[in-house]
C-alpha positions in Angstrom: 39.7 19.3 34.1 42.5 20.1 31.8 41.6 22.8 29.4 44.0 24.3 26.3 45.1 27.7 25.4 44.3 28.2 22.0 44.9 31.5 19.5 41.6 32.4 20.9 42.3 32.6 24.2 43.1 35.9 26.2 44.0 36.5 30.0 41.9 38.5 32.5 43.2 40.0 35.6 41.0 41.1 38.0 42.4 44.4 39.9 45.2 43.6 41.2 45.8 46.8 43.1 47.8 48.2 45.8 45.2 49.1 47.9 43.4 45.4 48.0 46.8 43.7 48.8 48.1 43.9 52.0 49.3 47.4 53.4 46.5 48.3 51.1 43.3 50.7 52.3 40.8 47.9 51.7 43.2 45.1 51.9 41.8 41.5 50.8 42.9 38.8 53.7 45.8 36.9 51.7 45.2 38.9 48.3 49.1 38.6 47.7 48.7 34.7 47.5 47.1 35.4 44.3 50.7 36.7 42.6 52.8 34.1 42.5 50.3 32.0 40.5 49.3 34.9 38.4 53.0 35.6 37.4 52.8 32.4 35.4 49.6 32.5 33.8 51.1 35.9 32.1 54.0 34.2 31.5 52.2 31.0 29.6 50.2 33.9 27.6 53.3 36.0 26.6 54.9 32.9 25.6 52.0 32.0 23.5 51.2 35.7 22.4 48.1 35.9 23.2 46.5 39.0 25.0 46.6 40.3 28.7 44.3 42.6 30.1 43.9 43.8 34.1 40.9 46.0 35.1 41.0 48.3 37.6 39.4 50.1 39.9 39.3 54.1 38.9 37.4 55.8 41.4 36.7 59.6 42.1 37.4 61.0 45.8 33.7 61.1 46.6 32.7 57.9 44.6 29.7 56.6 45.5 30.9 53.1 47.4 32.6 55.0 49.7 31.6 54.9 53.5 31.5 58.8 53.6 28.6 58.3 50.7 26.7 55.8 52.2 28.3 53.2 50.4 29.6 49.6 52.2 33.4 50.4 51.6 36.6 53.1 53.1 37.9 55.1 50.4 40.2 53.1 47.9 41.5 53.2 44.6 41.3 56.4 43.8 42.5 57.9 40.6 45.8 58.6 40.2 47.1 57.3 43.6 49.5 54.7 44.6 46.4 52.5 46.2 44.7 52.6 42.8 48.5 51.5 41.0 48.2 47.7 39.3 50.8 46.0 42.1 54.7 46.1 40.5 54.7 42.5 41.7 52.8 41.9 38.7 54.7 40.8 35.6 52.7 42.8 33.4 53.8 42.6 29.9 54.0 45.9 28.0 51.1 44.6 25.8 48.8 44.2 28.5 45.5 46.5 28.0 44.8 48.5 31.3 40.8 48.5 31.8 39.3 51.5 33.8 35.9 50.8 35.5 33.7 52.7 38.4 35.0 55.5 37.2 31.6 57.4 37.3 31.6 59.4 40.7 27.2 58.3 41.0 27.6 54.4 40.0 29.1 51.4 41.2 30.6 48.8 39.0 32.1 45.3 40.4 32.7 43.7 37.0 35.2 44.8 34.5 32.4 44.3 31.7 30.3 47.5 33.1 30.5 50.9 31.3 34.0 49.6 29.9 35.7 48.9 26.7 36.5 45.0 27.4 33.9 43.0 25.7 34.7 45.4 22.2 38.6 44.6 22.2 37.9 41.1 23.1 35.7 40.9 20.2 37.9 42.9 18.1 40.5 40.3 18.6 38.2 37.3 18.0 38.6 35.7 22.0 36.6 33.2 22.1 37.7 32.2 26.0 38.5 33.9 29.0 41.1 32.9 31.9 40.1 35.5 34.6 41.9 35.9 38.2 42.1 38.4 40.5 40.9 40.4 43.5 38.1 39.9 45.4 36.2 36.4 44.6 33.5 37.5 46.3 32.7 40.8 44.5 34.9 41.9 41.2 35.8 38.6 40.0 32.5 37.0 40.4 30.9 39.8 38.8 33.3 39.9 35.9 32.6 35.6 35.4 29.2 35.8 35.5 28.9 38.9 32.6 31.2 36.9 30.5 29.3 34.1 30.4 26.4 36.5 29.8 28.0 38.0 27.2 28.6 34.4 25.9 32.9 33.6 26.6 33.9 30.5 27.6 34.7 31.4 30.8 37.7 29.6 33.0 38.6 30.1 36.7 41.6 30.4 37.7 40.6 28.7 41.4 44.5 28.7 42.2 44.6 32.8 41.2 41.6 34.5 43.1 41.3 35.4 46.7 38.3 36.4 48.7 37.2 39.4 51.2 35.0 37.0 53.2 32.7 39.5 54.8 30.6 36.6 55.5 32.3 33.7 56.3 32.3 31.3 53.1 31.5 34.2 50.6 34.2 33.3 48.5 32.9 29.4 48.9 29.7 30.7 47.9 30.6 33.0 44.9 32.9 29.9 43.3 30.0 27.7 43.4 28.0 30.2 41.8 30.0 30.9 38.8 31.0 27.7 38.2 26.9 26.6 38.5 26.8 29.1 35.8 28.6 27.8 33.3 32.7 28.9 35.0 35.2 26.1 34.5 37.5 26.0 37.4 41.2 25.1 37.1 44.7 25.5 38.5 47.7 25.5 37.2 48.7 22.1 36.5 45.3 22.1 34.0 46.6 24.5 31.6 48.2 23.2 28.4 50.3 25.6 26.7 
């Protein structure tokens, strides 16, 4: 399906981390595949000048998804380390809005729509549609599609610009389906116009 950018389009890049790309302390199988391709969605947003933002995740030392806490993951992306760092391999533009989330050391948050400023600047600047890609299919970037749609964005996937954990075999399968069932319109590349 080719879909436009319009003035009311903004970019959404789903945690993008050190620590969920290879080398990483909860490394996503692959999750560097998804750089390349995001590296030219910023650069068809910058050239259009429309906004870029990239959630991450902020956690305490003892958050509460950590293994030591009961929770299903190893310690990762914690505050102020080089594991929680957006990856350098990103081609961030200065403008891009950094979005903090799980930041609360007693609650979990997979989208970047939970407990977060987001939906308020996207409003403020009157986005109407959402390209979102990222890290992990399966968890963060299905949980950030589905609240947009919630929240009532047009919602795109960028099916050539997300990459799953898998902890199941066909999670990621399963999770594209889903948003796209939703109301998710899945794209690559090729069916952008700028």
């Amino acid at each position: 399906m080719r879909i436009s950018l319009t003035s009311r389009s903004a970019l959404v890049i789903v945690d993008v981390q050190n620590d969920f790309l290879p080398g990483g302390a909860l490394a996503v199988p692959g999750g560097d595949s998804v750089l390349e391709p995001l590296n030219k969605y910023i650069g068809l947003f910058t050239q259009r000048g429309l906004p870029v933002f990239a959630t991450r995740d902020w956690h305490p030392r003892q958050h509460v998804s950590f293994r030591e806490r009961g929770g299903p993951w190893p310690p990762h992306c914690v505050q102020n380390t080089w594991g929680a760092e957006i990856s350098s391999m990103l081609n961030l533009p200065s403008s891009a809005r950094i979005v903090d989330k799980a930041f609360s050391p007693e609650r979990d948050a997979y989208s970047g729509f939970q407990e977060t400023v987001l939906s308020l600047e996207l409003h403020k600047l009157g986005v109407k549609r959402l390209f979102i890609g990222g890290l992990a299919t399966d968890y963060c970037v299905k949980a950030t599609v589905l609240d947009a749609l919630d929240i009532g964005f047009e919602t795109v996937l960028l099916l050539d610009a997300v990459k799953g954990v898998d902890v199941n075999p066909g999670d990621s399968e399963k999770a594209v389906r889903e948003m796209i069932l939703k109301g998710a319109i899945g794209v690559t590349l090729d069916d952008v116009l700028p």
